[in-house]
KOLTORPA-862985 format. One record per residue (C-alpha): residue number from 1; x, y, z. Coordinates in nm, 3 decimals. Example, Ala and Ser with C-alpha at 12.3 -4.5 7.8 and 13.67 -1.06 7.14 Angstrom:
2
+-----+---------+---------+---------+
!   k !      c1 !      c2 !      c3 !
+-----+---------+---------+---------+
!   1 !   1.230 !  -0.450 !   0.780 !
!   2 !   1.367 !  -0.106 !   0.714 !
+-----+---------+---------+---------+
END
This chain:
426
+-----+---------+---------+---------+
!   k !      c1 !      c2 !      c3 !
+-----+---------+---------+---------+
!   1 !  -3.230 !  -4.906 !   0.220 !
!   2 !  -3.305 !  -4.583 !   0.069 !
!   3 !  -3.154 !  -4.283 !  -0.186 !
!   4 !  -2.968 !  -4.322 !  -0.506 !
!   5 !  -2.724 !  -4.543 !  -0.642 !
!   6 !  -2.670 !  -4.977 !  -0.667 !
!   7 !  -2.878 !  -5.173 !  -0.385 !
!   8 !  -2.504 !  -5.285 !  -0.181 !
!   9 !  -2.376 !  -4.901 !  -0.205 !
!  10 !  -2.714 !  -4.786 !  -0.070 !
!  11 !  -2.703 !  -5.065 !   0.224 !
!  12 !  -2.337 !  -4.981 !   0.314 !
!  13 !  -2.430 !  -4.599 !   0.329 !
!  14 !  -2.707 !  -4.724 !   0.568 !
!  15 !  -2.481 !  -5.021 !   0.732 !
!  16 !  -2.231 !  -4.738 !   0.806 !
!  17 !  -2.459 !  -4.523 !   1.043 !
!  18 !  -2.568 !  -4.853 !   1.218 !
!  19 !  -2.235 !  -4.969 !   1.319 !
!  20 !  -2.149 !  -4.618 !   1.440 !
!  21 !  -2.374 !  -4.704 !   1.784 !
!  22 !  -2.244 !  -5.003 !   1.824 !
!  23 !  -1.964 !  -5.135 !   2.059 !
!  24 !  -1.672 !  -5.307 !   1.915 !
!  25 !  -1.675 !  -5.636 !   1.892 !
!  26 !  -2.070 !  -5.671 !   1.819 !
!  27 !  -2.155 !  -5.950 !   1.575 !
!  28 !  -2.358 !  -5.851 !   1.260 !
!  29 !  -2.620 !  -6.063 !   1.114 !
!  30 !  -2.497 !  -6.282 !   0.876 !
!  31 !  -2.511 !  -6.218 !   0.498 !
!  32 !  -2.772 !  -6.479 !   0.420 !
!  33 !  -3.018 !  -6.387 !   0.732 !
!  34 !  -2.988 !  -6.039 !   0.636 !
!  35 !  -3.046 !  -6.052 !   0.253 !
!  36 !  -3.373 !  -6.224 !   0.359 !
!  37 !  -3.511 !  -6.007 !   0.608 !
!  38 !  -3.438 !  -5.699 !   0.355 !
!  39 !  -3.579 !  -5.873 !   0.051 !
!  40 !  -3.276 !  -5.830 !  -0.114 !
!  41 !  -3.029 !  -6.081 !  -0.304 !
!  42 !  -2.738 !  -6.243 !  -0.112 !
!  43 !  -2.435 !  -6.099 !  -0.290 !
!  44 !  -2.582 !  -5.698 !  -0.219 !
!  45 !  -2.525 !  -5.794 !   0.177 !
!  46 !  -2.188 !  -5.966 !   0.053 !
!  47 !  -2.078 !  -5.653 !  -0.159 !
!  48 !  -2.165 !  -5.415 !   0.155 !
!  49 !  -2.014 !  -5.619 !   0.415 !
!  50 !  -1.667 !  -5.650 !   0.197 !
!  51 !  -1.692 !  -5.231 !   0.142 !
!  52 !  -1.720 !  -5.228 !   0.555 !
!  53 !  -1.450 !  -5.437 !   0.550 !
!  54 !  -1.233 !  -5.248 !   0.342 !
!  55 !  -1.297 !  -4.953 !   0.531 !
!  56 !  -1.252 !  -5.087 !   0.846 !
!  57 !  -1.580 !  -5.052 !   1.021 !
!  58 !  -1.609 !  -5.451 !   0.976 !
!  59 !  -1.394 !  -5.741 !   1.098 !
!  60 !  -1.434 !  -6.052 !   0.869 !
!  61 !  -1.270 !  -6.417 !   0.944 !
!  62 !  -1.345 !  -6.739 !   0.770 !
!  63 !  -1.586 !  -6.938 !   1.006 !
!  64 !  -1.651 !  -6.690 !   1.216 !
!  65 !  -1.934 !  -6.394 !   1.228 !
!  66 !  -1.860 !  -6.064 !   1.077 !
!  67 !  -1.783 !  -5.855 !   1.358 !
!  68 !  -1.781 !  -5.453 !   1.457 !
!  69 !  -1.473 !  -5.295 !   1.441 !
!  70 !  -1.372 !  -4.979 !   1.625 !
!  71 !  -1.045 !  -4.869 !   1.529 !
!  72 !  -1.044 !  -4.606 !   1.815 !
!  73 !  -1.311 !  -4.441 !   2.007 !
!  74 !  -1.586 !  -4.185 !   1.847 !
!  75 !  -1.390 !  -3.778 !   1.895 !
!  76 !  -1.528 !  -3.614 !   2.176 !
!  77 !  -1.753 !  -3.369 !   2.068 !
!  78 !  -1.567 !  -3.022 !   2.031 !
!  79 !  -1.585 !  -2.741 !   2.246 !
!  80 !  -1.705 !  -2.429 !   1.980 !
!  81 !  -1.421 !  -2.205 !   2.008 !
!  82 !  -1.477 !  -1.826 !   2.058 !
!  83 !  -1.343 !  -1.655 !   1.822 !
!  84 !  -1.252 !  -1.286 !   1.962 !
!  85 !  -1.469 !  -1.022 !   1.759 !
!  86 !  -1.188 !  -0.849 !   1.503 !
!  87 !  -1.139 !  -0.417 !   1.678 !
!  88 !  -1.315 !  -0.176 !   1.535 !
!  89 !  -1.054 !   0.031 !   1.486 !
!  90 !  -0.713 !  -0.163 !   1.366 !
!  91 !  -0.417 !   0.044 !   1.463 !
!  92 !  -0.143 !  -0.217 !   1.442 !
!  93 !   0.124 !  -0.171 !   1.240 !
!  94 !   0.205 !  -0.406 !   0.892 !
!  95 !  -0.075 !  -0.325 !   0.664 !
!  96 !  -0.097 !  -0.040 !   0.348 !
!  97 !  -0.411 !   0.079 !   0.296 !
!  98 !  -0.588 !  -0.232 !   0.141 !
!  99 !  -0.926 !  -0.003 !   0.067 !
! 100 !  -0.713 !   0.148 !  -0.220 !
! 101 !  -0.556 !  -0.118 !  -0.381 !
! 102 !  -0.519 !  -0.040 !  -0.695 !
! 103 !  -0.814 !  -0.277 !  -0.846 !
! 104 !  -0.907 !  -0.175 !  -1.199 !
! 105 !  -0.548 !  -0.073 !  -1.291 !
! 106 !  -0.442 !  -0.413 !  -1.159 !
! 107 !  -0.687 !  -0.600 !  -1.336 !
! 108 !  -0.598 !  -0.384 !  -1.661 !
! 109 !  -0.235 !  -0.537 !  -1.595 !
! 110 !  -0.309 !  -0.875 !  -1.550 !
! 111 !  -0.560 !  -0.868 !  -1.835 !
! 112 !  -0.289 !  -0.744 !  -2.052 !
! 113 !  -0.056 !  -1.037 !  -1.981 !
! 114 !  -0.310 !  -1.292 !  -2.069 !
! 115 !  -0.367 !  -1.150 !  -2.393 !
! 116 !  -0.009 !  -1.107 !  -2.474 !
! 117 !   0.226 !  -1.279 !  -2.341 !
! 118 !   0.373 !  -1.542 !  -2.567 !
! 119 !   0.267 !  -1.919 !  -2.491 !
! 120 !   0.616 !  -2.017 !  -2.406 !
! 121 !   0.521 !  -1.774 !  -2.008 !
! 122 !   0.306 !  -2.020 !  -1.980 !
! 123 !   0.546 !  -2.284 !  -1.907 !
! 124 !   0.752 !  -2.415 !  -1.642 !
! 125 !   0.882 !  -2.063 !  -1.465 !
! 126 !   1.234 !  -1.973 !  -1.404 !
! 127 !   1.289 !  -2.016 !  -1.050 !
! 128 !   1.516 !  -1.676 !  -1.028 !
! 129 !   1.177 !  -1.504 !  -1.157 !
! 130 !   1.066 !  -1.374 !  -1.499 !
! 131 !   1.361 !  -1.190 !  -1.693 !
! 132 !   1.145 !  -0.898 !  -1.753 !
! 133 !   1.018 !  -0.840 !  -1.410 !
! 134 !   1.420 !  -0.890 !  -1.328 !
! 135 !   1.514 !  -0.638 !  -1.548 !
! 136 !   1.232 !  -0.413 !  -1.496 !
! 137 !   1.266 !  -0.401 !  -1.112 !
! 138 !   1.665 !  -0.347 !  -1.146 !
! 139 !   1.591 !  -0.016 !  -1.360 !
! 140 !   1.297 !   0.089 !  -1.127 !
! 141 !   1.582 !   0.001 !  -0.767 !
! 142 !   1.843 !   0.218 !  -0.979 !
! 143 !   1.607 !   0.508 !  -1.070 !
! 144 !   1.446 !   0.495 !  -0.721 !
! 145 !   1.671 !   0.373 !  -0.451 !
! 146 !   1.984 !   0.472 !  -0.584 !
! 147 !   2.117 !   0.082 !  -0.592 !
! 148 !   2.352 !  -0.039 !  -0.806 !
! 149 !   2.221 !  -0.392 !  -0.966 !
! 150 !   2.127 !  -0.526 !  -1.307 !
! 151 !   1.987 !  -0.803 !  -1.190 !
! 152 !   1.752 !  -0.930 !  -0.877 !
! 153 !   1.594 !  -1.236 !  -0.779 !
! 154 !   1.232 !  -1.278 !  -0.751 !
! 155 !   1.087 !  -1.421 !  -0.446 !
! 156 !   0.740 !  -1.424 !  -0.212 !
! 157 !   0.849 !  -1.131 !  -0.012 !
! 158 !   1.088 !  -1.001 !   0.202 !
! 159 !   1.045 !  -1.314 !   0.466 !
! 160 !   1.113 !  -1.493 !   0.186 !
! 161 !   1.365 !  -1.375 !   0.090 !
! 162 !   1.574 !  -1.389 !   0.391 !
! 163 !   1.460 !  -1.741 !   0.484 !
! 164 !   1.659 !  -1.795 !   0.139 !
! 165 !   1.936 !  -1.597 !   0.195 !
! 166 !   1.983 !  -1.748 !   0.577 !
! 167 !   2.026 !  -2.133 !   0.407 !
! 168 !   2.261 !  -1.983 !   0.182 !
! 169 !   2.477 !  -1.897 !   0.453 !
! 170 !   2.448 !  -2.190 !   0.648 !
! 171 !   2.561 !  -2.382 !   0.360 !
! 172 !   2.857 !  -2.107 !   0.338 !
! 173 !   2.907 !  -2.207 !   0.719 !
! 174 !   2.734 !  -1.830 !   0.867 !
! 175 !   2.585 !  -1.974 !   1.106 !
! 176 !   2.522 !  -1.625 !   1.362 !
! 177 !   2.263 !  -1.326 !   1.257 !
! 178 !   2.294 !  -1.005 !   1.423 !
! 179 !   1.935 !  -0.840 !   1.423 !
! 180 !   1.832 !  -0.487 !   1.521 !
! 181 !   1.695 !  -0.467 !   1.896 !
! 182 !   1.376 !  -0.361 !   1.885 !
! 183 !   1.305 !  -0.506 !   1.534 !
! 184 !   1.073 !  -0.752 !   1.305 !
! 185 !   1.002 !  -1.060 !   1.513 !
! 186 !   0.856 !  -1.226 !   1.198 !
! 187 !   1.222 !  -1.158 !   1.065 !
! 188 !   1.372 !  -1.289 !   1.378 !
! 189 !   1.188 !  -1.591 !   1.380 !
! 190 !   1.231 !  -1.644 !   1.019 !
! 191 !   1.606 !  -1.621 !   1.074 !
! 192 !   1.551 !  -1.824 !   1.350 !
! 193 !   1.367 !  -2.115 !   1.182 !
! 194 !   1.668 !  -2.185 !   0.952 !
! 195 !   1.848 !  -2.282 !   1.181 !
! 196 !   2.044 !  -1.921 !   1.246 !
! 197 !   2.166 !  -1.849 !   1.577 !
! 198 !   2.036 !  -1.480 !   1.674 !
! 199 !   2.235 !  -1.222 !   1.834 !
! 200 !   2.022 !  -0.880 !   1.917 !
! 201 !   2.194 !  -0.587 !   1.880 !
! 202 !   2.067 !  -0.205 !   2.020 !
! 203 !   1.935 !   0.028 !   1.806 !
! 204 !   1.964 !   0.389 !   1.938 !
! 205 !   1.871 !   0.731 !   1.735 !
! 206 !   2.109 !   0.639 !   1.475 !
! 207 !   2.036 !   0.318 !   1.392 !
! 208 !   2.230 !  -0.014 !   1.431 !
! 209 !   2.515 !   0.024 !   1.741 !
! 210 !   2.756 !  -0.155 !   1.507 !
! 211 !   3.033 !  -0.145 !   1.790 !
! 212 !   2.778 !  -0.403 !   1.969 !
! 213 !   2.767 !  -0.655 !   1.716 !
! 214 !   2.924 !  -0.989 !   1.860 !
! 215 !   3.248 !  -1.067 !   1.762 !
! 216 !   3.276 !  -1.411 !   1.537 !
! 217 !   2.882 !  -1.246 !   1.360 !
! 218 !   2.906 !  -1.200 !   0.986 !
! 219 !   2.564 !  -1.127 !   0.898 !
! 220 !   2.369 !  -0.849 !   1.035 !
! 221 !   2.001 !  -0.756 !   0.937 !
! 222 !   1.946 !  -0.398 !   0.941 !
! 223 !   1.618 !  -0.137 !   0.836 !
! 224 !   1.844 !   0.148 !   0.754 !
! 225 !   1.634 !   0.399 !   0.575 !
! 226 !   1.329 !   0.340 !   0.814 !
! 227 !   1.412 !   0.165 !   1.104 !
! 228 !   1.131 !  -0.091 !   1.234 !
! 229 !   0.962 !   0.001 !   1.461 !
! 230 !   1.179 !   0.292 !   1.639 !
! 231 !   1.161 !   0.490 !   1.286 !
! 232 !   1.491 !   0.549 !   1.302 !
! 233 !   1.722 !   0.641 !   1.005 !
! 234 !   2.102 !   0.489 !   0.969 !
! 235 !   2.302 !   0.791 !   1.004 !
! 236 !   2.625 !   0.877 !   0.777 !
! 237 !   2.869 !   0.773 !   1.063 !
! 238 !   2.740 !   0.426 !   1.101 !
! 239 !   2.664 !   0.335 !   0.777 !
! 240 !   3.035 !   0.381 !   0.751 !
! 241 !   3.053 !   0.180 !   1.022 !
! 242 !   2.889 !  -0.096 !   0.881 !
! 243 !   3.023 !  -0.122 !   0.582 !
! 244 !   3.359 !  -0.105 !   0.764 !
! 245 !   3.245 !  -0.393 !   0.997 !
! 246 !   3.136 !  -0.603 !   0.659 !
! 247 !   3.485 !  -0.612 !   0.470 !
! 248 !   3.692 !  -0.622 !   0.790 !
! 249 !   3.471 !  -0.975 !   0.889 !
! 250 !   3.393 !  -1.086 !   0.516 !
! 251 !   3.011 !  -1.051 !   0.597 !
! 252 !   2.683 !  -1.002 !   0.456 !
! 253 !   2.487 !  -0.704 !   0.547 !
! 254 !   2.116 !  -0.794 !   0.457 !
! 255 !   1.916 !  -0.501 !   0.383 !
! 256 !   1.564 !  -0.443 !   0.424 !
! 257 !   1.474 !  -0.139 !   0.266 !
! 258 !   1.169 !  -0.102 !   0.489 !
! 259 !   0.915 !   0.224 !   0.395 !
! 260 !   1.126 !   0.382 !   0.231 !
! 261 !   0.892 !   0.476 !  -0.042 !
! 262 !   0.677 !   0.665 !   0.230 !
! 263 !   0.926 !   0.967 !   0.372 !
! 264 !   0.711 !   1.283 !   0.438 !
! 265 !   1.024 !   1.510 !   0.544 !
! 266 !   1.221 !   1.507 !   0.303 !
! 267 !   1.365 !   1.269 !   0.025 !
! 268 !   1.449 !   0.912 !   0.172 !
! 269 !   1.801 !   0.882 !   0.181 !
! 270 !   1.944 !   0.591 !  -0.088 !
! 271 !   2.035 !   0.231 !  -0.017 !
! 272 !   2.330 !   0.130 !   0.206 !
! 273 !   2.369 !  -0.163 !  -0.103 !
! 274 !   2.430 !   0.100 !  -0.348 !
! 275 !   2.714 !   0.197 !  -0.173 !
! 276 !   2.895 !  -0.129 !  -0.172 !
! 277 !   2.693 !  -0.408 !  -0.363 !
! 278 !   2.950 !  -0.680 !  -0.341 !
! 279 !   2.863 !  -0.689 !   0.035 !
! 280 !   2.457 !  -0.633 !   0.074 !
! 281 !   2.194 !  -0.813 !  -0.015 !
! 282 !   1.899 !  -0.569 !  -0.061 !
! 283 !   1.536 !  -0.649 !   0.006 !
! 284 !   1.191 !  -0.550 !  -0.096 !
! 285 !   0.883 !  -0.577 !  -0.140 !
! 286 !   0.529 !  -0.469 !  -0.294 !
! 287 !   0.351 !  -0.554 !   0.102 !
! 288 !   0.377 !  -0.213 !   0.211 !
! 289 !   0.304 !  -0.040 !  -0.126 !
! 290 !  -0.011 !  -0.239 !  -0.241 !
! 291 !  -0.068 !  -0.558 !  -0.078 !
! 292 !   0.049 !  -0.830 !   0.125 !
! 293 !  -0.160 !  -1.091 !  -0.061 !
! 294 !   0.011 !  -1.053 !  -0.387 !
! 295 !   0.318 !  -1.233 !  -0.244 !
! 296 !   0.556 !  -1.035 !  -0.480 !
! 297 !   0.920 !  -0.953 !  -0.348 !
! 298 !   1.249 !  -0.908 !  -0.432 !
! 299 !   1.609 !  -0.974 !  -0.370 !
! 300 !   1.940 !  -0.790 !  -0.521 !
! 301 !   2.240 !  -1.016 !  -0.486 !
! 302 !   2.602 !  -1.001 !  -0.441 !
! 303 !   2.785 !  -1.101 !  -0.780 !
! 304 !   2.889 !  -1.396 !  -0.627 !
! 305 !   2.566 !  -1.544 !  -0.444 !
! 306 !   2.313 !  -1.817 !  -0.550 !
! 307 !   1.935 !  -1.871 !  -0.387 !
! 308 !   1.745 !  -2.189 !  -0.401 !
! 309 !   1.354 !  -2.177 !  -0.425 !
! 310 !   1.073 !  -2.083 !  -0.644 !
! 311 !   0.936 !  -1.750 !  -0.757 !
! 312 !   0.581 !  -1.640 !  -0.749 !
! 313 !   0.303 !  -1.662 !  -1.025 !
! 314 !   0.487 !  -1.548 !  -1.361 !
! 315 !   0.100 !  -1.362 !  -1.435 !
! 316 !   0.164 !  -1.161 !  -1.096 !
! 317 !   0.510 !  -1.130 !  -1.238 !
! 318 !   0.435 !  -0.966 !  -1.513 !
! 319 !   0.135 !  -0.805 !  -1.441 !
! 320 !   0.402 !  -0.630 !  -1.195 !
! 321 !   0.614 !  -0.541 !  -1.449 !
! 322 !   0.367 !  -0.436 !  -1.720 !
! 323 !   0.238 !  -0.195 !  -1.408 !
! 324 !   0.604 !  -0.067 !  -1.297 !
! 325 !   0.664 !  -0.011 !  -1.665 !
! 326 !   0.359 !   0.187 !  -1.763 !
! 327 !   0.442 !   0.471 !  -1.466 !
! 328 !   0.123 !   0.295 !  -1.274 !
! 329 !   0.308 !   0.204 !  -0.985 !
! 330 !   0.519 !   0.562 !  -0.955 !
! 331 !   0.172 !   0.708 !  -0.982 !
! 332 !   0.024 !   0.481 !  -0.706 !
! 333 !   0.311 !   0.578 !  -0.485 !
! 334 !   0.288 !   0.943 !  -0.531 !
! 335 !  -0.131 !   0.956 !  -0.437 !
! 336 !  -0.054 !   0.668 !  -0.136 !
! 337 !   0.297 !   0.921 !   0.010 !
! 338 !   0.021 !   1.237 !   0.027 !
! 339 !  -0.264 !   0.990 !   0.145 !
! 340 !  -0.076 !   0.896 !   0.426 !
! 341 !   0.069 !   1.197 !   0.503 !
! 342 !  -0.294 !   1.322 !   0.540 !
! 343 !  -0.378 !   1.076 !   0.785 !
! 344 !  -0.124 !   1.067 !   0.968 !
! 345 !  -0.081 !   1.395 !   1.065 !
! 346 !  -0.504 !   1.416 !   1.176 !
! 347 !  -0.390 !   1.134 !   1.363 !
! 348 !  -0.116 !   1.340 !   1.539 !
! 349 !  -0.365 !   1.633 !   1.597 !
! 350 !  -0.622 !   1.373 !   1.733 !
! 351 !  -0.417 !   1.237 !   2.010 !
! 352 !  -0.288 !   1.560 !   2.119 !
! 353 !  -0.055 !   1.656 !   2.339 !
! 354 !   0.141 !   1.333 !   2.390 !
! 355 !   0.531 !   1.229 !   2.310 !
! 356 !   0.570 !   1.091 !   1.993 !
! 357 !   0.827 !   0.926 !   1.777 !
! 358 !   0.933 !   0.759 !   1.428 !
! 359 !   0.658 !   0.998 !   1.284 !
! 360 !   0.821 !   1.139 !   0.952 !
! 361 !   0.811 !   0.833 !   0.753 !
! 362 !   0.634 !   0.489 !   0.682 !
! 363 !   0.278 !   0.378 !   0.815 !
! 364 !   0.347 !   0.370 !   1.191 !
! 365 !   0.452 !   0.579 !   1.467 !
! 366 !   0.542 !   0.530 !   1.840 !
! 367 !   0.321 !   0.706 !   2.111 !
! 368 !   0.577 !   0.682 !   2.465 !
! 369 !   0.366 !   0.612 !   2.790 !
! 370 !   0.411 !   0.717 !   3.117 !
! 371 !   0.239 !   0.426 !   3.226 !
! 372 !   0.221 !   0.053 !   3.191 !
! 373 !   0.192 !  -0.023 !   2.825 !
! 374 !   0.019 !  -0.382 !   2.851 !
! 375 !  -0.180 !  -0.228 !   3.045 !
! 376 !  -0.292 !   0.038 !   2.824 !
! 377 !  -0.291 !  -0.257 !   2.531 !
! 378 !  -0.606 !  -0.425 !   2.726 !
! 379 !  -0.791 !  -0.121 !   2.777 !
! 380 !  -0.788 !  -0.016 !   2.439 !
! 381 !  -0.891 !  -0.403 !   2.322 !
! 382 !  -1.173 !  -0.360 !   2.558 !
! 383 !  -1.274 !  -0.058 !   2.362 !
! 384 !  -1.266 !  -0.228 !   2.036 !
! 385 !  -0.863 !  -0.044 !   1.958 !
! 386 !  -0.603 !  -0.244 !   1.873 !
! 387 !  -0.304 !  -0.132 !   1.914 !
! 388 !   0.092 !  -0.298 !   1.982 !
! 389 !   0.298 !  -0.289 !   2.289 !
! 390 !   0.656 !  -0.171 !   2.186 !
! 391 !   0.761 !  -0.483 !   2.360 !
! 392 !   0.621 !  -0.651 !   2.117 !
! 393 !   0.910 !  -0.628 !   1.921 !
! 394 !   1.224 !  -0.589 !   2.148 !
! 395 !   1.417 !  -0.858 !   2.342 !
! 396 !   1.384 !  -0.725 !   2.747 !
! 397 !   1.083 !  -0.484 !   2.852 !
! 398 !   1.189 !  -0.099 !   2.812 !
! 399 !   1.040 !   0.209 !   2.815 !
! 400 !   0.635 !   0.204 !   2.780 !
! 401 !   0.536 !   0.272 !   2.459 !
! 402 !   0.267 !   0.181 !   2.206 !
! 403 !   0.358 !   0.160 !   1.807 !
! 404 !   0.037 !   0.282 !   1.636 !
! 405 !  -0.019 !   0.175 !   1.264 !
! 406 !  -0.255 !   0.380 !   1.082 !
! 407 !  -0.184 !   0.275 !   0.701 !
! 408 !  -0.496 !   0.047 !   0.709 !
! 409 !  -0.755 !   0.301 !   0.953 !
! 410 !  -0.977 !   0.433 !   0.749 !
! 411 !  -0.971 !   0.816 !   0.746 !
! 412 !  -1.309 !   0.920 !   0.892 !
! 413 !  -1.225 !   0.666 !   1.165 !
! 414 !  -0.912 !   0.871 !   1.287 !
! 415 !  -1.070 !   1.090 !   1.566 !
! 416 !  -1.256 !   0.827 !   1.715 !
! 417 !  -1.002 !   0.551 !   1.726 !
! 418 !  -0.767 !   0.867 !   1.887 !
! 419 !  -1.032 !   0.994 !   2.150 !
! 420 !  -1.046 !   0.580 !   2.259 !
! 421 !  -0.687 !   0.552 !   2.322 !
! 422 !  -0.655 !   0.840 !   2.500 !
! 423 !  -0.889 !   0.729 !   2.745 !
! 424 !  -0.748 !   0.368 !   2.752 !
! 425 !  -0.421 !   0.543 !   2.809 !
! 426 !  -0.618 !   0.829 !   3.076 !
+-----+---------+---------+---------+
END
């Protein structure tokens, strides 16, 4: 026996490697022949055995030895798994640019809120969300986006905030979700997951082909000011469409007002839910803007509709809102919009002369192939570029065609990570 602690804890610690090299079934000394070959009183053998016991490693029965127990056999060891070495150059699409989060003004925000905020935020949350980051993010959708609420849910993200919106229409008996084909598969499987059935619908250069959308479907997920990943905007004649398609089935249109703080063309055009509220449900989100990791969406309702589920940290909450208030956020936009803008047209330059797409807003763009696109994919991996196959996202193969993100690529990286696709696309 040796190390710290009683005499019996010290033998079980030392009983317990023993036993692990022994087969089952192996008798143990007993408690008196043991206590006297380590010198030690009977009842520290008794106490260890009846810890082994307890634990299992021991088998103990009245007139008989105390035996080895092996409840099943010893793992096999494990193979080390190889982890693939992250690209050098990260050209997916999903990510801001997380090397200019905001951190200082952030921390100036949450710092504020835990110096003060009453006591009573620090008790049980309201699962709708904080009313101030409620009301503060139904000004900022008015002033923005052009949508007409006074009141929005708080929730982890746009994901989120689907998953939600999906049980509430189960429960409503919606049980079909028309999705956008090529679209979010996260989205789609998030749908999916609920219990939704999915129904893909086109998408062609003006968005949503609302004509395709299944008969007996009353809830459609669109990207209308930004279309994911095509980059496609809703035009005039089918948002009519929709909104036609939503009163004449009683539907839901669910919104997802992807980049549309990041339009480099013109002025992003205003929500489809400020046209008709009572029949959209508008998402968004602060992933694109300044991080995933904050968990920190958003949901405006119908009048008439009810979520279940909880809402993120009320000091995120209102650190939000104490940033959204103070014009931090509106200035955070407004350096990110000509950041981006930047970059992406050197990346543009870089790659040359090539057939591009979905270029004048949001964080991605599509590069078209004349050549197999999986293909290309496992070249540029080889040569540390990672980049997405358009099929990625889509239901059936189409067209080769890569969708390049470059809100996350660091700006003196550009020409490289360019010059390597070009030759993994050569």
């Amino acid at each position: 026996m040796s190390g710290s602690g009683p005499k019996h804890d010290q033998l079980a610690r030392a009983l317990r490697r023993a036993i692990r090299g022994l087969e089952d079934g192996v008798a143990v000394p007993p408690s008196r022949q043991l206590a006297a070959d380590l010198g030690c009183s009977r009842w520290v053998v008794t106490q260890a055995y009846a810890q082994l016991v307890a634990e299992g490693y021991l088998a103990g029965r009245t007139g008989s030895a105390t035996r080895v127990r092996r409840v099943a056999s010893e793992p096999a060891p494990r193979t080390p798994v190889r982890r693939e070495a992250p690209p050098r150059y990260d050209l997916a699409p999903g990510l801001p640019d997380l090397r200019h989060f905001p951190r200082q003004r952030w921390a100036d925000a949450v710092r504020e809120v835990l110096t003060t905020v009453p006591h009573a935020d620090f008790g049980l949350p309201d699962r709708g969300g904080h009313p101030r980051l409620r009301r503060t993010l139904a000004g900022y959708l008015r002033r923005v986006r052009g949508a007409e609420t006074h009141d929005v849910l708080i929730c982890g993200g746009v994901t989120d905030g689907v998953t939600r919106v999906c049980r509430a229409l189960l429960e409503k008996g919606v049980t079909r979700l028309a999705v956008e084909d090529p679209g979010w598969t996260r989205l789609r499987r998030a749908a999916a997951a609920t219990g939704m059935a999915i129904d893909s619908v086109p998408v062609d250069g003006e968005g949503i082909d609302v004509d395709r959308i299944p008969r007996g479907t009353r809830a459609v997920l669109v990207t209308p000011a930004h279309q994911f990943p095509t980059g496609a905007v809703l035009s005039p004649r089918r948002r009519v469409e929709l909104l036609t398609w939503a009163r004449d089935v009683d539907g839901l249109i669910l919104e997802d007002d992807y980049d549309a703080e990041f339009r480099y063309d013109r002025r992003p055009v205003g929500t489809v839910q400020g046209t008709d509220p009572a029949r959209v449900a508008l998402f968004g989100s602060v992933s694109k803007t300044l991080s995933p990791a904050l968990g920190l969406g958003w949901v405006a309702l119908p009048p008439q509709w009810t979520l279940s589920g909880h809402a993120p940290p009320v000091v995120d909450q209102l650190a939000l809102a104490g940033f959204v208030e103070s014009g931090g956020y509106d200035r955070h936009l407004r350096a990110a919009r000509l950041r981006y803008r930047a970059r992406r047209d050197r990346l543009v330059d870089a790659l040359g002369p090539v057939r591009l797409s979905g270029a004048a807003a949001g964080l991605h763009l599509v590069l078209h192939l004349d050549r197999d696109a999986a293909e290309v994919t496992k070249r540029a991996r080889a040569k540390g570029v990672k980049v997405a196959d358009l099929d990625d996202y889509r239901e059936a193969p189409g067209e080769p065609a890569l969708v390049l993100g470059y809100g996350n690529l660091a700006d003196n990286a550009v020409g490289t990570a360019a010059r390597l696709l070009r030759e993994a696309a050569g």
